[in-house]
BAZABA-141455 format. One record per residue: residue number from 1; residue in three letters; chain; y, z, x of N, C-alpha, C, CB in turn. Coordinates in Angstrom, 1 decimal. Each point is the difference from the previous one (the first is absolute). Glycine has a CB too. Example, Ala and Ser with C-alpha at 12.3 -4.5 7.8 and 13.67 -1.06 7.14 Angstrom:
REM BAZABA-141455
   i  aa ch   n_py   n_pz   n_px  ca_py  ca_pz  ca_px   c_py   c_pz   c_px  cb_py  cb_pz  cb_px
   1 ala  A   -5.7    7.8   13.2    1.2    0.0   -0.9    1.2    0.0    0.9   -1.2    1.2   -1.9
   2 ser  A    2.3   -1.9    1.5    1.1    0.0    0.9    1.1    0.8   -0.8   -0.6   -2.2    1.2
END
This chain:
REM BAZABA-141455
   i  aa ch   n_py   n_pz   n_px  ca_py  ca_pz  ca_px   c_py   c_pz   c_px  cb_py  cb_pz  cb_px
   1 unk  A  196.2    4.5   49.3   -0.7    1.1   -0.6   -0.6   -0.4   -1.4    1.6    1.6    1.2
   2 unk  A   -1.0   -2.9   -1.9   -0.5   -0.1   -1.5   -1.1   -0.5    0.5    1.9   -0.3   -1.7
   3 unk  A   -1.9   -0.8    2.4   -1.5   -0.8    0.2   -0.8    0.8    0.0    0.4   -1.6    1.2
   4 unk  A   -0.4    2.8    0.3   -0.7    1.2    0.3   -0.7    0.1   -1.3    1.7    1.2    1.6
   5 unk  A   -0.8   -0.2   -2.8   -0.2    0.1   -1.1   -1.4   -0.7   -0.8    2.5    0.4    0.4
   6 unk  A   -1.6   -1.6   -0.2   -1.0   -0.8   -0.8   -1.5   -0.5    0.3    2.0   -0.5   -0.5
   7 unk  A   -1.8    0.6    1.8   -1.4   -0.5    0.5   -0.9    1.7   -0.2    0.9   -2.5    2.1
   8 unk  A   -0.5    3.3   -2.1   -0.3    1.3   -0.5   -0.9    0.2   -1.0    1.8    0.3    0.6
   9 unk  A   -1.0   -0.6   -1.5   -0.3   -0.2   -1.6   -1.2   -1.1   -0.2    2.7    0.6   -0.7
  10 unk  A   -2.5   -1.9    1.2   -0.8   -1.3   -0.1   -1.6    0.8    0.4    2.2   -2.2    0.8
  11 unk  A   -2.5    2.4    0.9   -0.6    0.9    0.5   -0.8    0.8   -1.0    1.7   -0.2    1.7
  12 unk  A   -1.0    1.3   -2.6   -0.6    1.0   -0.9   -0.7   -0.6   -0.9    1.6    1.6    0.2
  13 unk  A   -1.0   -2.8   -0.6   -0.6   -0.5   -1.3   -1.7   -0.7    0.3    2.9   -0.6   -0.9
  14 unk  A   -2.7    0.2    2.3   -1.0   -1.1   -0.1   -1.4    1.3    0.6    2.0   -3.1    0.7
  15 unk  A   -1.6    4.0   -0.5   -1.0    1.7    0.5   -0.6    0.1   -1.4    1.7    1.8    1.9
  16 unk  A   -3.0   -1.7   -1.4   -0.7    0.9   -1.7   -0.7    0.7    0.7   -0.4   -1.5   -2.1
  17 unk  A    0.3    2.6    1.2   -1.2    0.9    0.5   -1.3   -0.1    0.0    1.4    1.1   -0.4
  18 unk  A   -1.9   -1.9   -0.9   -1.1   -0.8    0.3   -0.7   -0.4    0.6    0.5   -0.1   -0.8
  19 unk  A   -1.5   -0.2    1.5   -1.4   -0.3    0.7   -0.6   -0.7   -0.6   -0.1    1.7    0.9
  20 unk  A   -0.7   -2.8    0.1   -1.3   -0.3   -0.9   -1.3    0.6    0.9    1.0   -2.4   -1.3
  21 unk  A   -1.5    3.4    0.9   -1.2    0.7    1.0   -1.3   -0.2   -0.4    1.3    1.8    0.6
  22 unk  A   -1.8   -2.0    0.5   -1.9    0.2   -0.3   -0.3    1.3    0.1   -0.7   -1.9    1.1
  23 unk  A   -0.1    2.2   -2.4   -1.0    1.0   -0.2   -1.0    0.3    1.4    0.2   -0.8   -2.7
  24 unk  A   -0.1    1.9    2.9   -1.0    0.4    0.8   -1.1    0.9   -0.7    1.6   -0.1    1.8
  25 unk  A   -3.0   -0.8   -1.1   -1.1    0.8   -0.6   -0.4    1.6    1.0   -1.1   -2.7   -1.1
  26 unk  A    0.6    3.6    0.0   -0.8    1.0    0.1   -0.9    0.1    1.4    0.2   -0.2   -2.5
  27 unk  A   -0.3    0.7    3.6   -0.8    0.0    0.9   -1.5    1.0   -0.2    2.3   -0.7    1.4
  28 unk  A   -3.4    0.5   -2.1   -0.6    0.5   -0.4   -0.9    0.4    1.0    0.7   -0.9   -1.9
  29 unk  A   -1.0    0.4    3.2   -0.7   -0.1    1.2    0.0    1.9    0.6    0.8   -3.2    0.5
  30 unk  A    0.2    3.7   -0.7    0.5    1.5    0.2   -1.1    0.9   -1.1    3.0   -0.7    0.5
  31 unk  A   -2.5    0.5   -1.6   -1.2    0.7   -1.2   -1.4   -0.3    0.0    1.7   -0.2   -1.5
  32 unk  A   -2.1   -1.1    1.8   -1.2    0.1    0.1   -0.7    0.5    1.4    0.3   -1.6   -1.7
  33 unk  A    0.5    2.1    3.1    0.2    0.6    0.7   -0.7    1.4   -0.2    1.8   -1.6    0.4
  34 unk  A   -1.1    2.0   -0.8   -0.1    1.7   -0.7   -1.1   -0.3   -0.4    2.2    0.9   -1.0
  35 unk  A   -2.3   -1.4   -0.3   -1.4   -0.1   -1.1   -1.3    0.5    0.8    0.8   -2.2   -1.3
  36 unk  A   -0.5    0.9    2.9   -1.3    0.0    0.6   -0.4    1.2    0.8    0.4   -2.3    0.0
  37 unk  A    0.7    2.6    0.3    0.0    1.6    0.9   -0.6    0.9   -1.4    2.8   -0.2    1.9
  38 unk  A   -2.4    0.5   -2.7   -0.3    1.2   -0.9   -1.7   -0.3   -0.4    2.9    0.5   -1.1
  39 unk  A   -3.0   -1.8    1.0   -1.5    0.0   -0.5   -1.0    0.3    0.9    0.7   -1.6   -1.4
  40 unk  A   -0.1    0.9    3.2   -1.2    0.6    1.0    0.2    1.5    0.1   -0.1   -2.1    1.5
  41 unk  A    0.9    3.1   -1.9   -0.1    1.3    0.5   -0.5    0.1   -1.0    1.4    0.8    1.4
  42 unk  A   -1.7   -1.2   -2.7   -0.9    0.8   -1.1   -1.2   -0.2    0.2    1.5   -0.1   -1.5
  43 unk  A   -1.7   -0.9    1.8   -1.8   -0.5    0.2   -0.6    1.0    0.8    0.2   -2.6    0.1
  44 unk  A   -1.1    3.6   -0.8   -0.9    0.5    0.9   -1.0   -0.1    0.3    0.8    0.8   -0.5
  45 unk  A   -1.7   -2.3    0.1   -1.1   -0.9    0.4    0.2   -0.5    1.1   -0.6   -0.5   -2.1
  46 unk  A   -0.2    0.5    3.0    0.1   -1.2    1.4   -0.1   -1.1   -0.5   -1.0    1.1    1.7
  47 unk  A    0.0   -1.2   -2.7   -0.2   -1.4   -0.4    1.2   -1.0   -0.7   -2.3    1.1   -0.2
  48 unk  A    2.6    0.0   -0.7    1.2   -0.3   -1.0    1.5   -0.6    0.9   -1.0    2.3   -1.8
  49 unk  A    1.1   -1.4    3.1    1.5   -0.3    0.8   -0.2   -1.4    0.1    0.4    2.0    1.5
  50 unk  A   -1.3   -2.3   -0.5   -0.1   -1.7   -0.4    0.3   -0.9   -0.6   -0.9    0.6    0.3
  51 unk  A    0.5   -0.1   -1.6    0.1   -1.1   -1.0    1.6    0.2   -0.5   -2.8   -0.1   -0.8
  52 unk  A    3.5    1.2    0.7    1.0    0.4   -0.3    1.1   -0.9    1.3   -1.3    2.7   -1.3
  53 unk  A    0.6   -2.8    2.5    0.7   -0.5    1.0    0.3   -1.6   -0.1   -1.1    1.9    1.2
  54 unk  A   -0.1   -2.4   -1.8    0.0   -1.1   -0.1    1.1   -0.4   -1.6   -2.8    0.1    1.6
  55 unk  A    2.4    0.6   -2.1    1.2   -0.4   -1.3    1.5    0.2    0.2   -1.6    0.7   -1.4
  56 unk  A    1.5    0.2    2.5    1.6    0.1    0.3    0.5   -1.0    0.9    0.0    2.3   -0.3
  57 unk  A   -0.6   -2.7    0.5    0.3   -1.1    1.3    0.5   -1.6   -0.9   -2.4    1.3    2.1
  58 unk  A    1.4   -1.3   -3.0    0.3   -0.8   -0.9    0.8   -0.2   -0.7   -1.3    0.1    0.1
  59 unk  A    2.0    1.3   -0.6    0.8    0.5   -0.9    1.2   -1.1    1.1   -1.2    3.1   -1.4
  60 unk  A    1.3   -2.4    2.3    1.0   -0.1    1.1    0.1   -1.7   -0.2   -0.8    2.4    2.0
  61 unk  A   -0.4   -3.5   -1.2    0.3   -0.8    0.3    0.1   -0.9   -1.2   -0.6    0.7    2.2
  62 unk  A    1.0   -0.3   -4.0    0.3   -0.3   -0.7    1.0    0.1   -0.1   -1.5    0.1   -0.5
  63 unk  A    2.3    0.9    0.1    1.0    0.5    0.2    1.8   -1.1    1.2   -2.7    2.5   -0.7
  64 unk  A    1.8   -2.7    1.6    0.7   -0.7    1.3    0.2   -1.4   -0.5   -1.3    1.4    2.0
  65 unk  A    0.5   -2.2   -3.1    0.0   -0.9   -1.2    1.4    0.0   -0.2   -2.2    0.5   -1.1
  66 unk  A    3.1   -1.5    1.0    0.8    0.1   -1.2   -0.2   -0.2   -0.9    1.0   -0.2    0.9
  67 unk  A   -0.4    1.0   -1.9   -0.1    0.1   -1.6    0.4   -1.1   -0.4    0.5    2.2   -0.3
  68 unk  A   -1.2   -2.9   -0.8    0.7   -1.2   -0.3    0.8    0.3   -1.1   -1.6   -1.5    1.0
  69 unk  A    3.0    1.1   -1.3    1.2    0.5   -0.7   -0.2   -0.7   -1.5    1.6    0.3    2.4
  70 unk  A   -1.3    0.2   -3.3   -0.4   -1.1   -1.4    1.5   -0.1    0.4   -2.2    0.7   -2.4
  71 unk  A    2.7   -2.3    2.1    1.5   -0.4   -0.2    0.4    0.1   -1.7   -0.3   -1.8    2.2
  72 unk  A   -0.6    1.9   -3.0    0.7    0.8   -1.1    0.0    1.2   -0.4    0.0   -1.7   -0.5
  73 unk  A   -0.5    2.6    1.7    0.4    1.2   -0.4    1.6    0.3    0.6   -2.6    0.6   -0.1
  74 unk  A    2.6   -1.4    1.4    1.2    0.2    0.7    1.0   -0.4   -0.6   -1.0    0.0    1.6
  75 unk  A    1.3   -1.4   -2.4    0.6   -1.2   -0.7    0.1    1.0   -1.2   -1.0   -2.5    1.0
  76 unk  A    2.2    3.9   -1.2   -0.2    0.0   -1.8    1.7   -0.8    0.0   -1.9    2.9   -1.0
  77 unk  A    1.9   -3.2   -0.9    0.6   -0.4   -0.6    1.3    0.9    0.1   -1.9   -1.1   -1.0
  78 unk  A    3.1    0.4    1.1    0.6    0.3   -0.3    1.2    0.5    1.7   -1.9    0.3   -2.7
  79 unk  A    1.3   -0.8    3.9    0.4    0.8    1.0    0.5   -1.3    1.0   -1.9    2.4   -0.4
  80 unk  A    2.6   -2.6    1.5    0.9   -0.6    0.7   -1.3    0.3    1.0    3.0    0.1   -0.7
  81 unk  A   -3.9   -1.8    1.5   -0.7    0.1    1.2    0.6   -1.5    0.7   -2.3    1.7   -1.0
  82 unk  A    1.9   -1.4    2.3    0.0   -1.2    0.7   -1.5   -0.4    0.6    2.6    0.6    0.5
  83 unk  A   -3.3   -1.4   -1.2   -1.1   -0.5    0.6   -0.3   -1.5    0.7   -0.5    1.6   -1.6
  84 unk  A   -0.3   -1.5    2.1   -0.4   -1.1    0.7   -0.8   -1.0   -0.3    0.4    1.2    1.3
  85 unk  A   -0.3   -2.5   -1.7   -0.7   -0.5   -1.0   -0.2   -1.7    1.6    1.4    1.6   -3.6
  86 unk  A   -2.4   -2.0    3.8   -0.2   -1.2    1.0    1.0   -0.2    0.7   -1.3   -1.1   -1.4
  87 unk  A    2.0    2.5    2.5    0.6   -0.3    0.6    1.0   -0.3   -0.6   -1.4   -0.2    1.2
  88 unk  A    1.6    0.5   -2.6    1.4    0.0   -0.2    0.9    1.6   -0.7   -0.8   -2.9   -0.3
  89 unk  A    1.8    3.1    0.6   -0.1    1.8   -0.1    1.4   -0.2   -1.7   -0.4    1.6    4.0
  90 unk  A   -0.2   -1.0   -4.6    1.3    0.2   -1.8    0.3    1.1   -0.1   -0.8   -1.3   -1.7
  91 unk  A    1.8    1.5    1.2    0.3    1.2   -0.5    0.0   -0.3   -1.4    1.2    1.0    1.9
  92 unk  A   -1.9    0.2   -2.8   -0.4   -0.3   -1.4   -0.3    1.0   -0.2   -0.6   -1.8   -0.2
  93 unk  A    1.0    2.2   -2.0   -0.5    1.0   -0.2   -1.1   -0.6   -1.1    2.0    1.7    0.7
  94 unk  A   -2.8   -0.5   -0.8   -1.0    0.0   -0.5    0.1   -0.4   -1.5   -0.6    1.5    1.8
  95 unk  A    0.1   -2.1   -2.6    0.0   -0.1   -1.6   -1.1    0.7   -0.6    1.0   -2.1    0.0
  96 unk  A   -2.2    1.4    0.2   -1.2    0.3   -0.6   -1.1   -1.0    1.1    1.3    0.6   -2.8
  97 unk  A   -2.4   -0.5    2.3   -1.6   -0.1    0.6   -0.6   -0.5   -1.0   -0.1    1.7    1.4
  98 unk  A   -0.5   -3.2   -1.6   -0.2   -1.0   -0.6   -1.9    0.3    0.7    3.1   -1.7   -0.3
  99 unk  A   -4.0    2.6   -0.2   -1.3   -0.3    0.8   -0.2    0.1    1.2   -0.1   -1.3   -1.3
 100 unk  A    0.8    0.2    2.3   -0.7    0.3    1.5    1.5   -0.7    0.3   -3.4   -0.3    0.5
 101 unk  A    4.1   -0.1   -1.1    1.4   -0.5    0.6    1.3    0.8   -0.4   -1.1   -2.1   -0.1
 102 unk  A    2.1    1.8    0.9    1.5    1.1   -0.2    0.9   -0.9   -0.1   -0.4    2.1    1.5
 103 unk  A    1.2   -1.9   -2.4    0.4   -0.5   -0.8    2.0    0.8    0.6   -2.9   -0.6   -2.2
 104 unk  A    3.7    0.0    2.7    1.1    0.9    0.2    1.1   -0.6    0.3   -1.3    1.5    0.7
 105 unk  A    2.7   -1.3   -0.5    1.1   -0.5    0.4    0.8   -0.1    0.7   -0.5    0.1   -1.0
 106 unk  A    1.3   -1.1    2.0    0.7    0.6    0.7    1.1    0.9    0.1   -1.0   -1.4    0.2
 107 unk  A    1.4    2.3    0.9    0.5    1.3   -0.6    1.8   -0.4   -0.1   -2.2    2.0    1.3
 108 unk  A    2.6   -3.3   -1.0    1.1   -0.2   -0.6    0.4   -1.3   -0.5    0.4    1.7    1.3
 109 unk  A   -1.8   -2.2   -1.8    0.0   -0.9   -1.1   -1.2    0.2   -0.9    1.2   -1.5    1.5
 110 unk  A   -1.0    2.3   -3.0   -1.0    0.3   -0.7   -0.5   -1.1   -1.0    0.9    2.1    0.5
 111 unk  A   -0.3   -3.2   -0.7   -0.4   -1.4   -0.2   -1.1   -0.5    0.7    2.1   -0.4   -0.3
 112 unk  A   -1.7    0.4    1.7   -1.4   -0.6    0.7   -1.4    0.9    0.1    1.7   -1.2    1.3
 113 unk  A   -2.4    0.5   -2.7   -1.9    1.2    0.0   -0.4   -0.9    1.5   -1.3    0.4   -3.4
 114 unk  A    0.1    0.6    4.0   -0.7   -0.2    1.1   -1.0    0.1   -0.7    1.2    0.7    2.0
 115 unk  A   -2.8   -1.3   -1.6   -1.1    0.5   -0.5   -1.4    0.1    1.6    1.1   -1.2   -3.0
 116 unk  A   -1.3    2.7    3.1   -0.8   -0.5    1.4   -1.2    0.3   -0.2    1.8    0.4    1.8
 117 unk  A   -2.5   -0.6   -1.2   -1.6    0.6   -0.8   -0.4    1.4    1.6   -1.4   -3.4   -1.6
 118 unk  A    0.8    4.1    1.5   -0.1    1.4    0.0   -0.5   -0.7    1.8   -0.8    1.6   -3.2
 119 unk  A    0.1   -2.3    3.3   -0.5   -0.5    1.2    0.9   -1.1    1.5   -1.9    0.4   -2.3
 120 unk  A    3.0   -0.7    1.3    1.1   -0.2    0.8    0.4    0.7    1.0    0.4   -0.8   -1.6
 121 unk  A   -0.2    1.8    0.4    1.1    1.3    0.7   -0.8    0.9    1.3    1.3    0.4   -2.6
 122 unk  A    0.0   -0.5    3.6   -0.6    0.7    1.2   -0.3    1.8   -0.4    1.6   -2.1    2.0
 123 unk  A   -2.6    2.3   -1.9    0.5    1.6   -0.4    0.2    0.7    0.9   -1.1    0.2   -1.7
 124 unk  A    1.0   -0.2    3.1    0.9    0.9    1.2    1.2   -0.3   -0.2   -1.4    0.0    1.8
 125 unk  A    1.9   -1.1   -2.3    1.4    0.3    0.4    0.9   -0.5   -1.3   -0.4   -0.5    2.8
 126 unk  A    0.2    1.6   -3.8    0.3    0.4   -1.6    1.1    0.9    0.3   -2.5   -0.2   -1.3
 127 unk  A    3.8    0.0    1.4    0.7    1.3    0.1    1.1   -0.1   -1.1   -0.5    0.4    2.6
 128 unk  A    0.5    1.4   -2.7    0.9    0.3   -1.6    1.7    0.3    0.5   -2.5    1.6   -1.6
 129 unk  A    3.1   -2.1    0.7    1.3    0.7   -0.1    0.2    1.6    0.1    0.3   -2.1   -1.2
 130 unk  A    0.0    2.4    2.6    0.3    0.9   -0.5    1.3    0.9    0.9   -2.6   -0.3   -1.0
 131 unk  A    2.9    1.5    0.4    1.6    0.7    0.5    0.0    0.7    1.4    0.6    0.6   -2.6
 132 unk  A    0.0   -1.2    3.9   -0.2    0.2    1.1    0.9    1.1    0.3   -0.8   -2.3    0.4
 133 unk  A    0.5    3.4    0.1    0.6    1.5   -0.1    0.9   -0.7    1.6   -2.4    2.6   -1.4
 134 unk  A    1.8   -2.8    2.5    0.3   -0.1    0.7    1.1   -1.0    0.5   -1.9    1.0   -0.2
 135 unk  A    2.0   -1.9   -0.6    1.2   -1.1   -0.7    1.1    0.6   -0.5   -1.6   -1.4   -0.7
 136 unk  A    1.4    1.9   -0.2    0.9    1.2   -0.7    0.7    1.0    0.9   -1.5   -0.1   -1.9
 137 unk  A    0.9    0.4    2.6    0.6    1.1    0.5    0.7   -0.8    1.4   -1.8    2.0   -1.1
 138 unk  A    2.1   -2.8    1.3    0.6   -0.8    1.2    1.2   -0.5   -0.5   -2.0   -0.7    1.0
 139 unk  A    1.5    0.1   -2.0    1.2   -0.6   -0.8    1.1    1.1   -0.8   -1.9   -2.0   -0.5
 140 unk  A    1.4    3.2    0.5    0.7    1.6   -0.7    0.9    0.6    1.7   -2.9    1.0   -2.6
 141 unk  A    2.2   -1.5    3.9    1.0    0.5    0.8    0.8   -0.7    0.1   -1.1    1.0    1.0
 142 unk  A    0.7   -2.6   -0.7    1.0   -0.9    0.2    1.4    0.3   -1.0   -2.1   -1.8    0.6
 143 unk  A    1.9    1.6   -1.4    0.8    0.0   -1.1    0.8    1.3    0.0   -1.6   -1.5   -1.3
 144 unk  A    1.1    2.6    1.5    1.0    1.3    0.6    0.8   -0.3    1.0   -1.4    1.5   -0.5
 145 unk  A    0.3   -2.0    1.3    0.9   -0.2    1.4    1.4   -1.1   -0.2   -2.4    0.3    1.5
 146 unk  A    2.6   -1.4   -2.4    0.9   -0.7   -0.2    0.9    1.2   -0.9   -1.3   -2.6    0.2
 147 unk  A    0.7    3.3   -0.8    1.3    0.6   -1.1    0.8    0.7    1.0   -1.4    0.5   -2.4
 148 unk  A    0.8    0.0    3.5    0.7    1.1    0.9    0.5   -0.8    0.6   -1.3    1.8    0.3
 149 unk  A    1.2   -3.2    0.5    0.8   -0.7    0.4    1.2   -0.4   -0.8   -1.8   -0.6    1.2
 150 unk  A    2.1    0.1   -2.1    0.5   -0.6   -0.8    1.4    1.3   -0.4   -2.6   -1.9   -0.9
 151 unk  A    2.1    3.3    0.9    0.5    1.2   -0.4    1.0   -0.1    1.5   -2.3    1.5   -1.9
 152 unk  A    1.6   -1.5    2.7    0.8    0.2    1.6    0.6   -0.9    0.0   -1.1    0.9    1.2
 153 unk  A    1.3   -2.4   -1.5    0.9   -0.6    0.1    1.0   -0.1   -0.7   -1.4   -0.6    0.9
 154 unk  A    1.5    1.3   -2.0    0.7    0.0   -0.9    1.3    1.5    0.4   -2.4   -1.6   -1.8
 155 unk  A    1.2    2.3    2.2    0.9    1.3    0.6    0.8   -0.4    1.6   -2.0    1.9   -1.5
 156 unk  A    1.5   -2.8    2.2    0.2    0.0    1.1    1.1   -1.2   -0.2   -2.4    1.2    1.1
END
């Protein structure tokens, strides 16, 4: 029953609720959707629909583009990411932004500076630290569920 115990406990410790997740972008392809609808019912020129037709189409197959992501808007200071740097993946937080290069440390060695330049870095696959609800809450039954065991065995 102590091992039980203990591998229990060991178990909890090594659980975080933390994540490292990728940001998902905005699907903007929907809004400009609409846009294009409201502008052909306004056009009361034959001539005008057209051209209104033709811009929305554009609008559209612009849109279907991916956005290209600035990595230091995504990259602020001060925050826990895991990026991907030539096929090789760090976990590091942010310090500061040196110009066109990032300047940061590893997140459990703050001794070792990194320095990557802005063009390294993969920016699809930039993901932030962040608090996993769904983690949490597994780890919040589990952990009832042992107290209720632990309670029954003790009564039983």
């Amino acid at each position: 029953m102590q091992r039980n115990l203990y591998l229990i406990i060991i178990s909890f410790c090594l659980i975080s609720c933390y994540t490292y997740q990728v940001k998902k972008q905005k699907d903007t392809s929907a809004e400009n959707k609409q846009e294009f609808k409201n502008g052909a019912n306004l056009s009361n020129n034959a001539s005008a629909q057209p051209k209104n037709m033709a811009a929305g189409s554009q609008n559209l197959n612009s849109s279907q583009a991916p956005i290209p992501i600035n990595v230091q808007e995504k990259l602020a200071p001060g925050k826990n990411f895991k990026i991907n740097v030539d096929g090789k993946s760090y976990k590091i937080i942010v310090d500061k932004w040196q110009n066109d290069s990032l300047v940061a440390h590893a997140v459990h060695n703050p001794k070792k500076i990194m320095k990557f330049h802005k063009n390294q870095i993969n920016s699809e696959k930039i993901a932030e630290k962040r608090f996993s609800q769904p983690i949490a809450d597994i780890i919040t039954v589990v952990a009832y569920a042992g107290i209720g065991v632990l309670i029954w065995s003790l009564v039983r």
